[in-house]
N, CA, C and O of each residue as an XYZ file, in Angstrom:
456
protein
N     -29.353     -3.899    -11.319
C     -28.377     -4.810    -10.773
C     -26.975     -4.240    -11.024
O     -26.469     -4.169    -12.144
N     -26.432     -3.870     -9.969
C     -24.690     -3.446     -9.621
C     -23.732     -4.678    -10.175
O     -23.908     -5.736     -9.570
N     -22.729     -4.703    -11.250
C     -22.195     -5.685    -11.474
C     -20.755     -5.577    -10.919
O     -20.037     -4.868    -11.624
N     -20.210     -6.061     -9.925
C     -18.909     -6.017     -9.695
C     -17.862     -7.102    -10.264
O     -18.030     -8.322    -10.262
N     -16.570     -6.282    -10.828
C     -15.756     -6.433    -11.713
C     -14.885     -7.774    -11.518
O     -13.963     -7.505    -10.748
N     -14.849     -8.812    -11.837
C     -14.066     -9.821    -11.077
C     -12.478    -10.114    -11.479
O     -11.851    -11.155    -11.286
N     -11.963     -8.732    -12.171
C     -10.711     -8.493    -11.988
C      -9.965     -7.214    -12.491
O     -10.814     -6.466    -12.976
N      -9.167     -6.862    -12.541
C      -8.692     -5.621    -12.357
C      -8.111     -5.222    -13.927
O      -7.591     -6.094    -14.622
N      -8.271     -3.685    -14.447
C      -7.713     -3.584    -15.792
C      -6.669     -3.998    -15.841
O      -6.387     -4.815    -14.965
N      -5.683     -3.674    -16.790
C      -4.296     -4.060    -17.438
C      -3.351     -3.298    -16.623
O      -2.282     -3.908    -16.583
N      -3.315     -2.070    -15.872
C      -2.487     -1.042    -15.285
C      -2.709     -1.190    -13.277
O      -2.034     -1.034    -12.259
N      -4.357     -1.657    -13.760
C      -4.197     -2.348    -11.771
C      -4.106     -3.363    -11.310
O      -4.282     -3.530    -10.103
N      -3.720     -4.601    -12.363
C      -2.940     -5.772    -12.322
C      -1.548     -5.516    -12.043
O      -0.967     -6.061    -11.104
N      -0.700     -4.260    -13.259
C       0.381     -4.320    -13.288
C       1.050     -3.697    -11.753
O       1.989     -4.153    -11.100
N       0.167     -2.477    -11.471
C       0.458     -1.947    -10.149
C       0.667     -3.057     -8.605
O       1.548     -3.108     -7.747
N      -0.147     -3.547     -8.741
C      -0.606     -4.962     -7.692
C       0.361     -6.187     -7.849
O       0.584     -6.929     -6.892
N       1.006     -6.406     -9.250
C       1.929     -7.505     -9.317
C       3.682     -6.391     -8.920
O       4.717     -6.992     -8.629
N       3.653     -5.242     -8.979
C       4.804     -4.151     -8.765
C       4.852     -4.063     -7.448
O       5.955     -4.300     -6.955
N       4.149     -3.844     -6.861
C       3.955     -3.793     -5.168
C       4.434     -5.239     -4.774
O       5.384     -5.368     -4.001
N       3.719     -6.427     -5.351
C       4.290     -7.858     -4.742
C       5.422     -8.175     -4.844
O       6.006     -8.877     -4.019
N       6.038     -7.603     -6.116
C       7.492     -7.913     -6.887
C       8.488     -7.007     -5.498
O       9.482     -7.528     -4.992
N       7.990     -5.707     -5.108
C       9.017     -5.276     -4.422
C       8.988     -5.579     -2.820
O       9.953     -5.471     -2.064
N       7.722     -5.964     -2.487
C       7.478     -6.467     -1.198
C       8.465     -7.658     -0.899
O       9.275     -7.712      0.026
N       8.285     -8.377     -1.643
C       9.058     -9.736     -2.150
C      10.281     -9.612     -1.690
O      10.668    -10.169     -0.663
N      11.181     -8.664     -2.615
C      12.449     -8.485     -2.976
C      12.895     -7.522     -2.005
O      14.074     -7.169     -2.012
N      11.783     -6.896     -0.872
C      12.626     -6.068      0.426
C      12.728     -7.243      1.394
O      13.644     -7.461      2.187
N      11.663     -7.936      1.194
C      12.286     -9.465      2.235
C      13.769    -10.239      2.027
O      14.751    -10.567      2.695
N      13.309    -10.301      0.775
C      14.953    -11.250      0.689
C      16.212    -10.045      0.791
O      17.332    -10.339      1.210
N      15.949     -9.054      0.471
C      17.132     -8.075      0.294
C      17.431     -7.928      2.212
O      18.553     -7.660      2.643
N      16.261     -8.151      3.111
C      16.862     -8.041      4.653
C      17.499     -9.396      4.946
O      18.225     -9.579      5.922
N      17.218    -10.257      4.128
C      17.269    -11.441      4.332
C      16.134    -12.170      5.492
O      16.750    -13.094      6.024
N      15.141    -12.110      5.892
C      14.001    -12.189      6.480
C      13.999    -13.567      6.259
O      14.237    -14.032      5.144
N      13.646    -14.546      7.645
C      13.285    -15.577      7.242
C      11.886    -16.113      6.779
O      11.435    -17.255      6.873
N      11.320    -14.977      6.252
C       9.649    -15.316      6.301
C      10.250    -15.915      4.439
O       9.638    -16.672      3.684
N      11.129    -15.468      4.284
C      11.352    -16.406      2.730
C      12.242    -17.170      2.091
O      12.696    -17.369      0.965
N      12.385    -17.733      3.818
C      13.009    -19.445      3.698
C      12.126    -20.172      3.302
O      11.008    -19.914      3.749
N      12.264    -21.516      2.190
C      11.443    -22.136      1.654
C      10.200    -23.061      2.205
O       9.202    -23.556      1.681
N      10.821    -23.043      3.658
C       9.590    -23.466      4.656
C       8.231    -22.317      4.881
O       7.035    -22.396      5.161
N       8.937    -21.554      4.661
C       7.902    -20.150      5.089
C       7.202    -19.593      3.722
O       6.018    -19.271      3.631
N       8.182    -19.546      2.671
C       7.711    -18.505      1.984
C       6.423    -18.675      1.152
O       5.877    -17.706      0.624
N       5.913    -20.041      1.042
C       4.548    -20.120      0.437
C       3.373    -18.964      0.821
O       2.779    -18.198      0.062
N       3.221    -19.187      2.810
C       2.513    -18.701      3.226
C       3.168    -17.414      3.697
O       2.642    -16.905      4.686
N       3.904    -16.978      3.331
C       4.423    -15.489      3.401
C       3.953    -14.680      2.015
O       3.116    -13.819      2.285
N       4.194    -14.731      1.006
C       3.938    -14.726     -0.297
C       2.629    -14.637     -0.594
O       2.296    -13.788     -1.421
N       1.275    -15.782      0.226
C      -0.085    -15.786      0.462
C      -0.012    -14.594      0.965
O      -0.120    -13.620      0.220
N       0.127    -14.492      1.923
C      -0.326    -13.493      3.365
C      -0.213    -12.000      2.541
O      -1.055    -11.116      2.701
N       0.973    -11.862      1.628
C       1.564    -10.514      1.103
C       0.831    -10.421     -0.212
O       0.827     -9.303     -0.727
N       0.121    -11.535     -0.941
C      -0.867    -11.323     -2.028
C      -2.122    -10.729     -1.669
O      -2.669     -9.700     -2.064
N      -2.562    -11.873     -0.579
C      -4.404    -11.353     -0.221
C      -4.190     -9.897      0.218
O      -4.769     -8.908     -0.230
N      -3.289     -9.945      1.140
C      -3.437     -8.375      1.503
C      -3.123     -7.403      0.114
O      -4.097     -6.705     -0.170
N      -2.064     -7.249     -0.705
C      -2.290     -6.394     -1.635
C      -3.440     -6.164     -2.532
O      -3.933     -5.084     -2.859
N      -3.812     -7.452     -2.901
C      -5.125     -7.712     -4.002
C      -6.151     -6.666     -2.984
O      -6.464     -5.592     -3.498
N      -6.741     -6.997     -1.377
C      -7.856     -6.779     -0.485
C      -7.382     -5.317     -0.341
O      -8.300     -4.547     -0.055
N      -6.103     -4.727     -0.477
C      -5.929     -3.212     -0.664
C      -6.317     -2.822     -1.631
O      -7.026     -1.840     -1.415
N      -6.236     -3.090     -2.788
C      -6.314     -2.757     -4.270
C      -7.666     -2.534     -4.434
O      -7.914     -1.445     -4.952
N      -8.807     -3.355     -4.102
C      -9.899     -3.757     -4.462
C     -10.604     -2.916     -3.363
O     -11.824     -3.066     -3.303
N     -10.024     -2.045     -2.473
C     -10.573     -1.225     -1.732
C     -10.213      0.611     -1.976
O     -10.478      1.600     -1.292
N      -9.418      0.394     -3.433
C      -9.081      1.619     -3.828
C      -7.621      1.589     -3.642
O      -7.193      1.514     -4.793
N      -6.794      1.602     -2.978
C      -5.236      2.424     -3.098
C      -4.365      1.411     -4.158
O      -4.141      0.209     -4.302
N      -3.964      2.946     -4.916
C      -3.304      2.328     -6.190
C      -1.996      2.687     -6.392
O      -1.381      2.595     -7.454
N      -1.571      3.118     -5.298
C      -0.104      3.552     -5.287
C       0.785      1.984     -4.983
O       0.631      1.313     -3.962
N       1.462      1.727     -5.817
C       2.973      1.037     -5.764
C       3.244      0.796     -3.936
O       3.000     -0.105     -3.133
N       3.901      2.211     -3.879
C       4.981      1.879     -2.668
C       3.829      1.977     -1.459
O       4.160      1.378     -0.436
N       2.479      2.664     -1.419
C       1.463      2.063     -0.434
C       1.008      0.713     -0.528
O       0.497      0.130      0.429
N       1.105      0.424     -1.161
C       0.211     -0.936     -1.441
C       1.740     -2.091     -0.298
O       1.543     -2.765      0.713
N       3.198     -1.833     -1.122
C       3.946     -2.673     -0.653
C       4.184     -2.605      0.868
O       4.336     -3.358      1.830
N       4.142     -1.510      0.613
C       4.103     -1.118      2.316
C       3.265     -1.414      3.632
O       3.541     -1.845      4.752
N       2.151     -1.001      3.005
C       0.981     -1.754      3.999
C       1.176     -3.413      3.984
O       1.145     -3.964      5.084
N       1.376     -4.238      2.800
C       1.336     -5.341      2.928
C       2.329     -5.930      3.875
O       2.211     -6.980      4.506
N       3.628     -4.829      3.876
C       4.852     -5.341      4.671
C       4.694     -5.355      6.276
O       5.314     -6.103      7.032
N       3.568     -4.203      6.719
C       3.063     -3.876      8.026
C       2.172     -4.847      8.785
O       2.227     -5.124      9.984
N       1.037     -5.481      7.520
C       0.475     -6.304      8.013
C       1.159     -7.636      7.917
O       0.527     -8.360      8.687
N       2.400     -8.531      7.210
C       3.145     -9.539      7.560
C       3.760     -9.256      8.760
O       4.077    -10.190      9.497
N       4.007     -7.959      9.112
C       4.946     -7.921     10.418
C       3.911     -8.416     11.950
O       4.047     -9.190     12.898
N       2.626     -7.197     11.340
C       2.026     -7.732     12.513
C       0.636     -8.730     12.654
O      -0.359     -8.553     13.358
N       0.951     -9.818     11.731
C      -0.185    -11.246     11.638
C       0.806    -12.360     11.185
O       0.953    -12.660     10.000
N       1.636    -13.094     12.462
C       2.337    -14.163     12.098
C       1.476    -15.717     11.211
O       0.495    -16.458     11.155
N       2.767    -15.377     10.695
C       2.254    -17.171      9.844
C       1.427    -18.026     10.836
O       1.414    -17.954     12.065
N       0.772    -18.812     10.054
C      -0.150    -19.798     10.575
C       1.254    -21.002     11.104
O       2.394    -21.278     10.727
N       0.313    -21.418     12.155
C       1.297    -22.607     12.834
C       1.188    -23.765     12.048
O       0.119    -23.982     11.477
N       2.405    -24.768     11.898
C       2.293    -26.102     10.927
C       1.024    -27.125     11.975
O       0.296    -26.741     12.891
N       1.163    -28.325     11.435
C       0.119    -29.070     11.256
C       0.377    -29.459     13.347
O      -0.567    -29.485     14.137
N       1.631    -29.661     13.675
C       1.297    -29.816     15.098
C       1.523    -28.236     16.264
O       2.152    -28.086     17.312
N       0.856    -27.503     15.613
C       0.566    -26.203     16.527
C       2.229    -25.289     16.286
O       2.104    -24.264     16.955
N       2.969    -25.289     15.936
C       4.255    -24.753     15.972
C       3.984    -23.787     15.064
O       3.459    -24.050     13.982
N       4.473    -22.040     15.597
C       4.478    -20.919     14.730
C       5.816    -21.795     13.724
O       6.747    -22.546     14.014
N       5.283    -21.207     12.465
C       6.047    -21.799     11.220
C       7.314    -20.672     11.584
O       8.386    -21.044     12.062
N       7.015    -19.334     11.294
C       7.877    -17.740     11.842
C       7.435    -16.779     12.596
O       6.429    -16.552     13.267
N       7.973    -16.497     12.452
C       7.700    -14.690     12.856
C       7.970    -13.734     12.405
O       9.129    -13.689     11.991
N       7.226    -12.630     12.248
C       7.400    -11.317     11.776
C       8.798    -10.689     12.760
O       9.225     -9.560     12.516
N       9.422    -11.542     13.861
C      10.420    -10.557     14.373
C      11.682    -10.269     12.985
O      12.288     -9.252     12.647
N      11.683    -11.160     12.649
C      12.947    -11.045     11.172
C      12.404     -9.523     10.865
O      13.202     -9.025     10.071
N      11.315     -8.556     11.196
C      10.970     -7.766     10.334
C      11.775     -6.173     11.367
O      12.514     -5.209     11.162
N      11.125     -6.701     12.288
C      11.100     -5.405     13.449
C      12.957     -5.005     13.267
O      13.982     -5.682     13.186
N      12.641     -3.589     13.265
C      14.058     -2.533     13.039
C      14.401     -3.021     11.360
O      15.219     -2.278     10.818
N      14.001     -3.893     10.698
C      14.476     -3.747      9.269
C      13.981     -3.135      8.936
O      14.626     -2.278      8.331
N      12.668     -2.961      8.963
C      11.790     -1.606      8.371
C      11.955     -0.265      8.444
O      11.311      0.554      7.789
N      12.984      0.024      9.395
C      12.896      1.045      9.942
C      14.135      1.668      8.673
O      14.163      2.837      8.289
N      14.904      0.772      8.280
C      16.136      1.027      7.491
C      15.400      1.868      6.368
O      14.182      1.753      6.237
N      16.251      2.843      5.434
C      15.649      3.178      4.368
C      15.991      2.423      3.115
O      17.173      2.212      2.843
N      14.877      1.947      2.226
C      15.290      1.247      1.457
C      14.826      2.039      0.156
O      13.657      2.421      0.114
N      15.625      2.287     -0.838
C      15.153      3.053     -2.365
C      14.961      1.571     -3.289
O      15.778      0.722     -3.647
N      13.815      1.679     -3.436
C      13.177      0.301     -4.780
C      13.700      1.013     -6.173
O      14.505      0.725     -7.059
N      12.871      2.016     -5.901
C      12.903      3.140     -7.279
C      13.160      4.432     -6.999
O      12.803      4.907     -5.921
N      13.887      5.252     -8.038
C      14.465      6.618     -7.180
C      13.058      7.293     -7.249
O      13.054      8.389     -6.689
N      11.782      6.896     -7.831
C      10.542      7.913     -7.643
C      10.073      7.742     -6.556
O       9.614      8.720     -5.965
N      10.032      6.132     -5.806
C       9.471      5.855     -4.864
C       9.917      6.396     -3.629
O      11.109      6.699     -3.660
N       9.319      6.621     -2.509
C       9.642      6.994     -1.301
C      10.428      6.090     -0.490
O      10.227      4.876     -0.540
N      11.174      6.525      0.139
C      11.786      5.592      1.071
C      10.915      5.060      2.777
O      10.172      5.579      3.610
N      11.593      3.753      2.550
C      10.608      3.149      4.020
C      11.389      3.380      5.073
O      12.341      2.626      5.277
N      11.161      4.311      5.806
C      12.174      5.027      7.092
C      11.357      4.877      8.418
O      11.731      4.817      9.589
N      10.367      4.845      7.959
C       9.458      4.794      9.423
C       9.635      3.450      9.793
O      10.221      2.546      9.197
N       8.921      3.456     11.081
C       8.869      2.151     12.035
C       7.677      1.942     11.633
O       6.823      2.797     11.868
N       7.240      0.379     10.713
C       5.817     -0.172     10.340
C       5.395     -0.888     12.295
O       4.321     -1.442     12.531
């Protein structure tokens, strides 16, 4: 019997909460409305499952992990509120990404178009 791990050591917690911390903080730093207080619950969701569902599929890099998560908020809008209305949109995202942003001087810069 294969036992799979139901959570991550001490260093791929810390990596996975580093990626969320800067994912986070490139939103508010564009000022993005995905983290106006109407939005940001399920922005914040959307940018966890996906890092954790990266992590747990192997990539343990920081600025991949934030990155991909930032690609897939851009392109899987928030769920609509309770009477069908998109809550946002990932447009707050399109051409911010493209800007280069330095988190950390080790990390790579995000220059490409997600």
């Amino acid at each position: 019997m294969v036992e799979t791990p139901l959570a991550f050591n001490f260093s791929k917690t810390r990596t996975v909460c580093d990626a969320f911390d800067n994912a986070w903080a490139f939103l508010q730093g564009i000022g993005s409305d995905l983290t106006e207080p109407c939005n940001s619950l399920a922005s914040r969701t959307i940018l966890a499952k996906r890092i954790v569902h990266m992590a747990d599929k192997g990539l343990r890099d920081v600025t991949e992990l934030r990155d991909d998560a930032l690609a897939f908020l851009q392109h899987n809008p928030l769920p609509g509120d309770r009477n069908g209305h998109q809550v946002a949109t990932s447009r707050s995202l399109r051409g911010k990404l493209r800007v280069a942003v330095d988190l950390h001087p080790r990390e790579r810069k995000i220059s490409e178009h997600l």
